[in-house]
C-alpha positions as a printed NumPy array, in Angstrom:
array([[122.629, 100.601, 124.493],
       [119.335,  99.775, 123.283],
       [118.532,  95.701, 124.021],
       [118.206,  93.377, 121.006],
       [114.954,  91.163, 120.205],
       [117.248,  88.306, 119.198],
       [118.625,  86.742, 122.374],
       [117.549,  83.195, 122.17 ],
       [116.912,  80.512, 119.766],
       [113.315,  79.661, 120.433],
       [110.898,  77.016, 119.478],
       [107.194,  77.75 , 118.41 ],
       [104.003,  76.626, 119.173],
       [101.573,  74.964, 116.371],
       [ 97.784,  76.529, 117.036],
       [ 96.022,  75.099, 114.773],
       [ 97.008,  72.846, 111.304],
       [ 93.819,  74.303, 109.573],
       [ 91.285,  76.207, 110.653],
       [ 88.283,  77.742, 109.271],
       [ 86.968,  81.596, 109.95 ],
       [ 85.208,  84.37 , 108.083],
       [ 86.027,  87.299, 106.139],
       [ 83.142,  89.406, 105.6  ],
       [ 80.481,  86.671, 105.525],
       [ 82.658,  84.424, 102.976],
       [ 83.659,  80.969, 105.151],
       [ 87.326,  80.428, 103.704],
       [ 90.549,  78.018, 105.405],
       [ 93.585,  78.827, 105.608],
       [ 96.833,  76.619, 106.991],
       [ 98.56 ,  77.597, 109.831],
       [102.629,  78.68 , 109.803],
       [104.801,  78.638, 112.313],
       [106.334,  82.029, 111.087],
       [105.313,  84.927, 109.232],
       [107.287,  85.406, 105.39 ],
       [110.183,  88.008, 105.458],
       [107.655,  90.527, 103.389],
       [103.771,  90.213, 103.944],
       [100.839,  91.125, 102.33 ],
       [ 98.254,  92.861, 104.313],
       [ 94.534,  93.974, 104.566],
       [ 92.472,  96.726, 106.442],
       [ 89.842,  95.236, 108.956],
       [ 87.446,  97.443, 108.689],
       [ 86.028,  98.544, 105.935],
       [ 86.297, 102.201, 104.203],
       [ 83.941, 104.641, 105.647],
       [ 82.53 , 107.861, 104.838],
       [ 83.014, 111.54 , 106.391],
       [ 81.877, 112.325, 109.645],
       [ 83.309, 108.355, 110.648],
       [ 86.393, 106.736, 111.622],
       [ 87.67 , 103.329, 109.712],
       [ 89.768, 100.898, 112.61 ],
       [ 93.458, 100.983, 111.297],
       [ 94.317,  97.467, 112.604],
       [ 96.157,  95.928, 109.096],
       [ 96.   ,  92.13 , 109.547],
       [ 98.738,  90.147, 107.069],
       [ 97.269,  87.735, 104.397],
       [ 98.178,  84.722, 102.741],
       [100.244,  86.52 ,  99.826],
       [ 98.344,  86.757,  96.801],
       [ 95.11 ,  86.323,  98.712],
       [ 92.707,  88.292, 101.115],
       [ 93.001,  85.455, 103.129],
       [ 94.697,  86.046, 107.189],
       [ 97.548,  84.017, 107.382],
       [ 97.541,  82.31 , 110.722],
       [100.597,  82.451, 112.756],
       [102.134,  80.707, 115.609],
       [103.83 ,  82.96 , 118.886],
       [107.334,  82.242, 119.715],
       [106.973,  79.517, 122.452],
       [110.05 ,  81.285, 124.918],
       [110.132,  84.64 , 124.792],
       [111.916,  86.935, 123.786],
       [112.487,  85.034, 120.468],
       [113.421,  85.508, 116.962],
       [111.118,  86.86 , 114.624],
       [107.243,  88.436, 114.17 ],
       [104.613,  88.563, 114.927],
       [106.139,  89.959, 118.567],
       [104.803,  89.318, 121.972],
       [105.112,  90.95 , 125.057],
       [108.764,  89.815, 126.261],
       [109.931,  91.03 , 122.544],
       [108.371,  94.818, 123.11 ],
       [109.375,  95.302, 126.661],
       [112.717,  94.402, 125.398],
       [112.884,  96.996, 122.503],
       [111.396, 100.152, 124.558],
       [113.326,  98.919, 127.876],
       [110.092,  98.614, 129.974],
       [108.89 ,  97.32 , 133.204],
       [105.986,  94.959, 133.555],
       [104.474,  96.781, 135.714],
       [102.35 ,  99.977, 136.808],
       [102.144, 101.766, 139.798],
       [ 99.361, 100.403, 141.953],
       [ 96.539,  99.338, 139.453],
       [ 95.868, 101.836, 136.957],
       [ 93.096, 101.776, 134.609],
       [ 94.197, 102.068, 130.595],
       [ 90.982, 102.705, 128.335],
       [ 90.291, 101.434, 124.602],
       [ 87.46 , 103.277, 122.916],
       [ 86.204, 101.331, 119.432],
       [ 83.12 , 100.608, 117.548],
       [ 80.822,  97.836, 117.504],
       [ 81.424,  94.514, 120.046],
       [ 83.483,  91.796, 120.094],
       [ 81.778,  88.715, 121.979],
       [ 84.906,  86.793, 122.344],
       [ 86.927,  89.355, 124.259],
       [ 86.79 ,  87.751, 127.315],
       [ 87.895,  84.316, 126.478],
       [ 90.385,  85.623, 123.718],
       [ 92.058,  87.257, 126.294],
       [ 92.633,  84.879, 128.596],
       [ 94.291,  82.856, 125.778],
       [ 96.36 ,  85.399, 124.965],
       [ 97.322,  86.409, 128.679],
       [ 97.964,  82.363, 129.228],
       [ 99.632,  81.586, 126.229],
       [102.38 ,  84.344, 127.083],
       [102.879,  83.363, 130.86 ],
       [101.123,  86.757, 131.542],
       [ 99.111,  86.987, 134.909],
       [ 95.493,  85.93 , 134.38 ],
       [ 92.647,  88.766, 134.067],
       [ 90.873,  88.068, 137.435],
       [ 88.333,  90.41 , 138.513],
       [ 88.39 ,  93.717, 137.92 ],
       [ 90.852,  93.622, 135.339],
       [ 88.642,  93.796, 132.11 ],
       [ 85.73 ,  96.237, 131.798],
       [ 83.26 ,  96.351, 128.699],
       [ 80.556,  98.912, 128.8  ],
       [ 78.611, 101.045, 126.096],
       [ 79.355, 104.603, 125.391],
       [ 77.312, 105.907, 128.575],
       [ 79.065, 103.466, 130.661],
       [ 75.838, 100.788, 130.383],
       [ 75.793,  97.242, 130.137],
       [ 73.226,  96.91 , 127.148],
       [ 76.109,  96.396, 123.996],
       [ 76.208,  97.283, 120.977],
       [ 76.055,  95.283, 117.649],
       [ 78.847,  92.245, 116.835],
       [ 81.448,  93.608, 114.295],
       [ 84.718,  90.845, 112.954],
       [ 86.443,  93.769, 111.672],
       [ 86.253,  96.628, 115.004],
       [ 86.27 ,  93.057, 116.945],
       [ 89.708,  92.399, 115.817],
       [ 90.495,  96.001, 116.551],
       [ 89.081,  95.227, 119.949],
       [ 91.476,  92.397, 120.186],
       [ 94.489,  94.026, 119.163],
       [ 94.147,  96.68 , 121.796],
       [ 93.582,  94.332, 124.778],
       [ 96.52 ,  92.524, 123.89 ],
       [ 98.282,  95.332, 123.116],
       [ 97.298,  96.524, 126.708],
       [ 98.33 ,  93.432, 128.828],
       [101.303,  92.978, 126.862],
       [102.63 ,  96.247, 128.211],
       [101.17 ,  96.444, 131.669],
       [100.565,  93.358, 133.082],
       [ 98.856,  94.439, 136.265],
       [ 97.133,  97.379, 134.565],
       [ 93.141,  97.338, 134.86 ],
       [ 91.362,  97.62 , 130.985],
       [ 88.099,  99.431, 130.594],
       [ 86.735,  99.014, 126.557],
       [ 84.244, 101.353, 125.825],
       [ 82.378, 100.505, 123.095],
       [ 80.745, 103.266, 120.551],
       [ 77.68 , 102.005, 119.641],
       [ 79.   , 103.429, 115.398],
       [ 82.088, 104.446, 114.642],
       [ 80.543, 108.243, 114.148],
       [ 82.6  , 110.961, 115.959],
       [ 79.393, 111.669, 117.966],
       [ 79.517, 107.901, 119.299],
       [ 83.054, 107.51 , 119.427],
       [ 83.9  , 110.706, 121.362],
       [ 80.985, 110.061, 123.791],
       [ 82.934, 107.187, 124.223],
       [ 86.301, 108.942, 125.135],
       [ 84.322, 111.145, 127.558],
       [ 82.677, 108.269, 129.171],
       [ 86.208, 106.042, 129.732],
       [ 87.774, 109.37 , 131.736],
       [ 84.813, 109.987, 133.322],
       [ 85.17 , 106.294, 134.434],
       [ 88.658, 106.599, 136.038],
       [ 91.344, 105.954, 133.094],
       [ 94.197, 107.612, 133.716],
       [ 95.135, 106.646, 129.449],
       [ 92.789, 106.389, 126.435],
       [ 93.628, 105.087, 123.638],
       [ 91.77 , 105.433, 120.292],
       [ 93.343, 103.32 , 117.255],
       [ 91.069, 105.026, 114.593],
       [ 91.099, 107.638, 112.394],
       [ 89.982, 110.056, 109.239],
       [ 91.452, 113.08 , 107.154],
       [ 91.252, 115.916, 109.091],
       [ 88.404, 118.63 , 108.129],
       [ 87.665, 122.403, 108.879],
       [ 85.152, 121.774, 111.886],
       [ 87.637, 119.355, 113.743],
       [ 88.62 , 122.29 , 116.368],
       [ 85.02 , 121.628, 118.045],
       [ 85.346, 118.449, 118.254],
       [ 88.305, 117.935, 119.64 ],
       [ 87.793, 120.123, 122.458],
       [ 84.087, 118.196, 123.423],
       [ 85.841, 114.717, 123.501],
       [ 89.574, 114.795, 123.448],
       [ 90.342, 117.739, 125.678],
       [ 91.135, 116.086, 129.083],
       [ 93.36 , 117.499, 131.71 ],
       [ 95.332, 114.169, 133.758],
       [ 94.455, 111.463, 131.685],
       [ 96.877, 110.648, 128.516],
       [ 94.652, 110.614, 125.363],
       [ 96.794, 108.831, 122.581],
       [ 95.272, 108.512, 118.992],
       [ 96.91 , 106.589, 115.436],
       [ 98.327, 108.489, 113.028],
       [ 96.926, 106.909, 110.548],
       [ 97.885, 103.38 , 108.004],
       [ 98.177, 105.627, 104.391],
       [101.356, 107.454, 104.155],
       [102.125, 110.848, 105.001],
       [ 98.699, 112.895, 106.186],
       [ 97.005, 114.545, 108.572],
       [ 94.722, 112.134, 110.848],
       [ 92.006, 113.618, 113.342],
       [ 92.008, 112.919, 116.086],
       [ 95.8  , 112.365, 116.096],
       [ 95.544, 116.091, 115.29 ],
       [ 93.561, 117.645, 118.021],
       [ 96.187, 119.541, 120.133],
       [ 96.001, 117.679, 123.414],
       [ 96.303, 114.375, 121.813],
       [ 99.176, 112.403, 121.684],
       [ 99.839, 111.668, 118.372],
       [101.566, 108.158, 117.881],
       [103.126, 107.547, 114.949],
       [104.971, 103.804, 113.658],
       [108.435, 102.519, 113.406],
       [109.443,  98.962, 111.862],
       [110.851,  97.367, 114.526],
       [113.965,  94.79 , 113.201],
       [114.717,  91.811, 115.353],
       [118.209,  93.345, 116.335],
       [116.175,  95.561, 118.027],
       [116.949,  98.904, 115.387],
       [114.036, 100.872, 114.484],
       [113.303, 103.015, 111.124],
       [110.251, 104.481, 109.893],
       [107.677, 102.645, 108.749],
       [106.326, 104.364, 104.983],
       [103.094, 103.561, 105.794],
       [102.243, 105.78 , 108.413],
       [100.732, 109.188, 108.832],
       [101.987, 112.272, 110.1  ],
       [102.164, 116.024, 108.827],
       [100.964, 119.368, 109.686],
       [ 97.516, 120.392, 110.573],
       [ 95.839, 122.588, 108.188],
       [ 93.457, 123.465, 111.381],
       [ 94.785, 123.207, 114.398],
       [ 97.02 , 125.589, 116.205],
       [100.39 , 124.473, 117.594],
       [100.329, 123.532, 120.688],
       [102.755, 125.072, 123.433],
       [104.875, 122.007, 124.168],
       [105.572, 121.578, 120.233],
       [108.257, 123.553, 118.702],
       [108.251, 124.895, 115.537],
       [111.956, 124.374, 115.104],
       [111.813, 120.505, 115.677],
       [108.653, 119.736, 113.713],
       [108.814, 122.226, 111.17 ],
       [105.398, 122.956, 111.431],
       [103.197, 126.637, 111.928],
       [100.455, 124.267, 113.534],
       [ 99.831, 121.198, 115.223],
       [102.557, 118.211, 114.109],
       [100.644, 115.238, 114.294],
       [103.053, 112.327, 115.935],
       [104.2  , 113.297, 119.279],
       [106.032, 109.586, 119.887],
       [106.239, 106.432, 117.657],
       [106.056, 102.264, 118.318],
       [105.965,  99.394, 116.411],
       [103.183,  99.688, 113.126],
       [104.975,  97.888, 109.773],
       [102.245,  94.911, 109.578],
       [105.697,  92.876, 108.318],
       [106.94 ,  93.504, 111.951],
       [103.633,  93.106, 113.212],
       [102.633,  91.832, 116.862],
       [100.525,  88.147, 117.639],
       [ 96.945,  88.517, 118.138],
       [ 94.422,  86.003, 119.653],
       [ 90.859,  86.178, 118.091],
       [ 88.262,  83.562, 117.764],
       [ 85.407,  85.985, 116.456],
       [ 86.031,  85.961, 112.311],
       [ 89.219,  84.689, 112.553],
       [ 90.924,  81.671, 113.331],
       [ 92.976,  82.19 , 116.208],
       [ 96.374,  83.808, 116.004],
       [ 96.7  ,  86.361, 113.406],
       [ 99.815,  89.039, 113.084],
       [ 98.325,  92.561, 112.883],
       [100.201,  95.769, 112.033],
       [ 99.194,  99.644, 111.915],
       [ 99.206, 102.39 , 113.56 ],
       [ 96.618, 100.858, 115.629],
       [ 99.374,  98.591, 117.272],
       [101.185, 101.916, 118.261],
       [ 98.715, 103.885, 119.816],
       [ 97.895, 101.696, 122.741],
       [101.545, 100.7  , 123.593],
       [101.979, 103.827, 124.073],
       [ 99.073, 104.62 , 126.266],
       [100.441, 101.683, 128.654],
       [103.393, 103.311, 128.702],
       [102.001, 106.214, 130.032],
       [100.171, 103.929, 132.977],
       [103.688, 102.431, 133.65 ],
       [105.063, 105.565, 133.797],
       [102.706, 106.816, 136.71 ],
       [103.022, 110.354, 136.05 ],
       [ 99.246, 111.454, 133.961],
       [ 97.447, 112.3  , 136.998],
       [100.026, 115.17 , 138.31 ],
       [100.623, 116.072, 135.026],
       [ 97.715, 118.759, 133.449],
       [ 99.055, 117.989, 129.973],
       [100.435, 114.419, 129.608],
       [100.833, 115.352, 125.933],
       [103.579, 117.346, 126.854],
       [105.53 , 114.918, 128.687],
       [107.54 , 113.62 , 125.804],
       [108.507, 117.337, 124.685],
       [109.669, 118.293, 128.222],
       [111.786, 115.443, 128.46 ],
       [113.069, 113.775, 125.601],
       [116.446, 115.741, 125.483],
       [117.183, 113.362, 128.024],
       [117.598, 110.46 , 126.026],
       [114.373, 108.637, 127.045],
       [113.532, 108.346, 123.522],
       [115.447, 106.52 , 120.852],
       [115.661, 108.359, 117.454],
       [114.267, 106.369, 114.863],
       [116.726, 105.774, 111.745],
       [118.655, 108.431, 113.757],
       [116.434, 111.504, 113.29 ],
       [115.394, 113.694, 116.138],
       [112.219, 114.301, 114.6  ],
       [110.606, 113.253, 111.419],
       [106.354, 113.223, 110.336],
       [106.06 , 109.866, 110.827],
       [107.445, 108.394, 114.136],
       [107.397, 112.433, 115.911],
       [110.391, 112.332, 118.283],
       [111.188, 108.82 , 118.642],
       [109.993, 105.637, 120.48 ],
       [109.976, 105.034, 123.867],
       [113.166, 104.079, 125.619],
       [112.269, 103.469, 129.187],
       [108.949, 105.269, 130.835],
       [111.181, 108.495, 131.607],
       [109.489, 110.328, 128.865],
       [105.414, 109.685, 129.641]])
């Protein structure tokens, strides 16, 4: 039976009464609340961006009415009540351990730098009685694995933020290497992915995205072909679609589920999913289930809906704690998962690890359906499927 969020009345913790932070380069305020409304409004973080790039699909929720983040407040004792969830409230859904097998290393590739990432994540890692980041445990190097980073961005910095949390929330002993694109060009961004295997991560996770195009084929064989590692990508924030590089055929593609405090889980409209117009199916996916001639985008599904969103901690152009949805939540759960599961580096294909395996029951059917566009076969229930 799957657990339930909602075991304990819990108390919450008041960051901040009002705080100041900046959207683009507009200085605005915003008071805090100690829980997010029932139904939120929401914004992208980073801004549109033309072809040949990928836009960040990190949604943060807004003061209704307003552009404006609404600040939130964690739930003190874990696993509480309501969003934006923390780490006790995830494990609990997807019935996960803490921990990883020895101390692997999960990668983030994004755009741009953050240069509160250190500090933000201790906060984060303290305020959720999570072990602190000592050495070793956070990486942050440029695209060819240098020191020298790039440019300060608020909106790929939240991004940046998301994922680290995202990534210590899961696996609490797991090592995090950021690799940092110096643009968010597929050039930069797949150099990137290249550089965090060649580095030792045994999962990448890339929580960005663009419609798919004719020359994608190329592309995803230079940077998101890797044999042993677990390469998981969003499927993108704007309905049904096709997403690249959720589409290339070793990717996992990770779809997004609203997660309900009883702990049930339905699709979430907003995210992406579909057939590739490119990409050949790959050997693992069958036509039967996902209905499609060629690649199916989602593999697996987490939590996405930005009204079930997940507690962030960031101090550069925001305020503190913000609750952030999209497909960019997903994507690295789901590449933790994959550390905690211990299995990517005797595995040539780890995106074929779900399809083996999920007959077994280590995947819950979202809303009930074996399969559907959006959340793939089903989020994860246990590590038995990664």
């Amino acid at each position: 039976m799957r657990k339930y969020l909602v075991t304990t009345a819990c108390s919450l913790l008041t960051l901040v009464a009002l705080t100041f932070f900046t959207w683009g380069s507009t200085a605005l305020a915003a008071s805090a609340t100690s829980t997010a409304p029932t139904s939120v409004t929401y914004a992208h973080a980073c801004a549109a961006v033309s072809a040949g790039y990928a836009r960040c699909l990190a949604l943060v929720a807004t003061v209704p009415g307003t552009n404006n983040p609404l600040f939130v407040s964690p739930n003190a004792n874990p696993p509480g009540g309501s969003p934006p969830y923390g780490p006790s409230n995830l494990h609990n859904a997807y019935n996960l351990p803490t921990t990883a097998p020895g101390t692997p290393t999960v990668a983030i590739v994004d755009a741009y730098n953050n240069p509160n990432l250190t500090s933000n994540l201790a906060t984060y890692r303290s305020m959720f009685g999570l072990p602190p980041c000592g050495s070793g445990c956070l990486s942050i190097v440029n695209q060819n694995g240098g020191s020298s980073l790039p440019g300060n961005d608020t909106g790929w910095g939240l991004e940046e933020s998301l994922d680290l949390d995202m990534v210590s929330a899961i696996c609490q002993n797991c090592h995090i290497l950021l690799v940092e694109a110096n643009s968010p060009s597929n050039s930069d961004l797949g150099t990137a992915v290249n550089e965090a295997v060649k580095l030792g991560a045994v999962a990448v996770s890339n929580s960005y995205g663009e419609n798919e195009f004719s020359g994608e084929n190329s592309q995803c064989s230079s940077y998101y072909q890797h044999n042993n590692v677990a390469v998981t990508a969003s499927s993108g924030d704007s309905g049904p679609g096709v997403s690249y590089p959720a589409v290339c055929g070793t990717v996992v593609g990770v779809g997004g589920t609203t997660l309900n405090t009883n702990g049930t889980e339905t699709a979430w409209s907003g995210a992406g999913g579909g057939c590739s117009a490119f990409v050949s199916k790959p050997g693992w996916q069958t036509k039967k289930v996902t209905k499609c001639s060629r690649k199916a985008v989602s593999d697996v599904s987490a939590d996405a809906n930005p009204n079930t969103g997940v507690y962030v901690y960031d101090t550069y152009g925001y305020g503190g704690g913000v609750q952030v949805g999209g497909t960019s939540v997903s994507s690295p759960i789901i590449a933790s998962v994959y550390a905690l599961a211990g299995n990517v580096s005797s595995t040539t294909n780890p995106a074929s690890l779900p399809w083996s395996t999920y007959k077994s029951g280590c995947l819950f059917k979202v809303g009930g359906v074996r399969y559907a566009f959006q959340t793939g076969l089903g989020s994860p229930n246990g590590t038995g499927c990664f």
